[in-house]
C-alpha positions in Angstrom: 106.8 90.6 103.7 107.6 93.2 101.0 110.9 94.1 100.2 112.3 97.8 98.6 115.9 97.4 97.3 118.2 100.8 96.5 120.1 99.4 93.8 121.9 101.0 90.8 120.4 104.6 92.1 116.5 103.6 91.9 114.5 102.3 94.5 112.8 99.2 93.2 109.9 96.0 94.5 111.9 93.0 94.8 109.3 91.2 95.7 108.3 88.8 98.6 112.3 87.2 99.4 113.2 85.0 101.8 115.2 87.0 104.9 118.7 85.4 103.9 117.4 86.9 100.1 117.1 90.0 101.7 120.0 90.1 103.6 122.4 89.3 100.5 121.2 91.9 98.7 121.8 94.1 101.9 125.3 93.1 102.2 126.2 94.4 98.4 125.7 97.9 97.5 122.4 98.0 98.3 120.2 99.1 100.8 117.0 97.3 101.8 113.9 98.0 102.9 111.6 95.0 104.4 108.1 96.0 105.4 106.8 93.4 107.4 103.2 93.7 108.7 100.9 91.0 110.4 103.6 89.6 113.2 103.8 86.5 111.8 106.2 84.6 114.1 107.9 82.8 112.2 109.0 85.6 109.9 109.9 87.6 112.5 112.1 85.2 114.1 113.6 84.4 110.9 114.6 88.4 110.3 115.6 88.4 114.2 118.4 85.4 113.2 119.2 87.2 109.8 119.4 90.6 110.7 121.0 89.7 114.2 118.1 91.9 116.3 118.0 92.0 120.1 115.8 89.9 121.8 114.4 92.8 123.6 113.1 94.7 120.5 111.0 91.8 119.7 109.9 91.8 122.8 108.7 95.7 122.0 107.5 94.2 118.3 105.1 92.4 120.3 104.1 94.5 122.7 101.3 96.5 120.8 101.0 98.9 123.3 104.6 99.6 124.2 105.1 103.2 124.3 106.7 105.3 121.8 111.3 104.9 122.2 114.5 105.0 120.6 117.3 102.5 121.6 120.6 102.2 120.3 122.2 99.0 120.1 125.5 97.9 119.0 124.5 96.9 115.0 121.4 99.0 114.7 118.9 101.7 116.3 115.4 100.8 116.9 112.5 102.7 117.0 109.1 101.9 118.0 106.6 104.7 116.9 102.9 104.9 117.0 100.5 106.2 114.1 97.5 107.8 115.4 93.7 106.7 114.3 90.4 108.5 114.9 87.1 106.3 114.7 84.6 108.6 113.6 82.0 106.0 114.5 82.8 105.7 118.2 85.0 108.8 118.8 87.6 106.8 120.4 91.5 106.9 119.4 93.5 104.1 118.6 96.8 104.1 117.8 98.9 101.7 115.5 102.4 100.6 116.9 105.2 100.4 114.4 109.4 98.8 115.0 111.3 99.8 113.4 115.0 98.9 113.1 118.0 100.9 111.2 121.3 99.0 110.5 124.1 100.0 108.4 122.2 98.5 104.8 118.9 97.7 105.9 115.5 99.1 107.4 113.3 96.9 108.5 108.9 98.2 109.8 107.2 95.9 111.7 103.4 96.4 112.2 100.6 94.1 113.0 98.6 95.8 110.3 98.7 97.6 107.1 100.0 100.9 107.8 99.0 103.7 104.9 101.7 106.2 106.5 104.0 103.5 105.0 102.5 103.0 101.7 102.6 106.7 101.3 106.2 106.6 101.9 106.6 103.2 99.4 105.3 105.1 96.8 107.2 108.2 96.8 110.7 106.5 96.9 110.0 104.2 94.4 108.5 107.7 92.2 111.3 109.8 93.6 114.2 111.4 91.7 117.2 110.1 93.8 119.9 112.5 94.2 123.0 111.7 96.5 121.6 112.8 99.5 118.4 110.4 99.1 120.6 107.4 98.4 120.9 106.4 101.8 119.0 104.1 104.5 118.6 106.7 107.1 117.2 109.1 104.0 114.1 106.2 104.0 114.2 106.0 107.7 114.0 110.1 107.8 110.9 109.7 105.4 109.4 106.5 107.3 109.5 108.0 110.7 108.5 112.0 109.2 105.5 110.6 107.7 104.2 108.4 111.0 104.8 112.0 112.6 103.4 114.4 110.3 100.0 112.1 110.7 99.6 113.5 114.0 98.6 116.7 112.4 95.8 116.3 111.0 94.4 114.2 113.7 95.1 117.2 116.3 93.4 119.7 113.8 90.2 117.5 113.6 90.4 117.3 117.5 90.9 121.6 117.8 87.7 122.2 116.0 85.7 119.8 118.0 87.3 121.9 121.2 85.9 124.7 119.5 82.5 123.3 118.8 82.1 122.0 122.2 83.4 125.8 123.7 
């Protein structure tokens, strides 16, 4: 489990913190961002009883093939959204599933594994210049759930030109 904190203006590592950890820091003036990949149970279930998630989204954490959705619930949205792979070797598509919950302070990405969309996104917030418009939670979730999307692109480029070859 890593953890990004928005504290005095910067995004910053804070390290791998306990979820009552992260949840203190979400209840000051900061915003937290927990990026939690592998589905370990028991950290799950510990962010579910932290962070007060519904039962049912972890139900859809689990599920690696539920389909792409946006739920709002009564403390937080959550999102499950799936980034696209290609397998040169046995042209077949697979596709990694990604939760994601937004509350008022914190954002939390569940995946089963590594997820370079989100790495990508990691790194520029923690190089970015932060101006009051970027200072927010939904400013990471824009850039979290933008990125997952824009990887779609490429993906349907490589898949036009092998339309074309086979025309």
């Amino acid at each position: 489990m890593r953890v990004l904190a928005f504290e005095g203006g910067a995004w910053r590592q804070s390290g791998d913190l306990r979820p009552e950890e992260a949840r203190a820091l979400a209840w000051g003036p900061t915003h937290v961002w927990i990026r939690l990949e592998g589905l370990a149970q028991s950290k799950l279930d510990a962010l579910a009883a932290v962070f007060d998630l519904h039962p049912l989204t972890l139900e859809d954490v689990r599920n690696h093939r539920q389909r792409p959705k946006v739920e709002d619930y009564p403390n937080l949205t959550f999102v499950v959204a799936r980034a696209p792979r290609w397998n040169q070797g046995t042209d077949e598509m697979s596709w990694l599933t990604v939760g994601i919950f937004l509350g008022p302070d914190f954002l939390i990405t569940v995946c089963t594994d590594p997820v370079a969309e989100l790495d990508a996104v990691e790194k520029r917030l923690l190089g970015s210049k932060v101006t009051p418009k970027t200072a927010t939670i939904d400013h990471a979730f824009y850039q979290v759930l933008d990125t997952i999307v824009d990887s779609y692109f490429p993906l349907m480029d490589d898949l036009e030109d092998r339309i074309e070859e086979l025309e």
